[in-house]
C-alpha angles and dihedrals in degrees: 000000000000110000095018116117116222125199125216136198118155116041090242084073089071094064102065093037103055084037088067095029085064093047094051093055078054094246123147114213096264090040085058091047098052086050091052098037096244123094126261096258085068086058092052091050093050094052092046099043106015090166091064094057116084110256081241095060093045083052092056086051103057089042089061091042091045093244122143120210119219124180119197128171116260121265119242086242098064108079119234111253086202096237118144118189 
């Protein structure tokens, strides 16, 4: 997973990715916390439902997991899913 760029799209995308991102630097989810000042349960909370935290917060997240965050406009060839956030 470390090179490996990975595309989102809808916000339910986020859960499952910082949840192995976080595995992969070897932290465990109130490991994470300490780290970040805030308890396990909120980690929890942010894997299962990534579109109620604040973007800030998510930010704070990937800097503390080593993960960097483009965004790029979407090329004609990928088809509209037709979700809005």
């Amino acid at each position: 997973m470390s090179n490996k760029r990975h595309t989102v799209r809808a916000a339910h995308q986020l859960g499952p990715l910082m949840r192995a991102f976080r595995k992969q630097a070897g932290l465990s989810q109130g490991q994470l916390g300490e780290r970040l000042g805030i308890s396990r349960q909120a980690i929890t909370a942010l894997e299962r439902e990534p579109e109620a935290a604040t973007f800030e917060r998510l930010m704070r997240v990937w800097a503390e997991l080593g993960v960097e965050v483009s965004l790029q406009p979407r090329s004609q060839d990928t088809p509209d899913t037709g979700m809005e956030w």
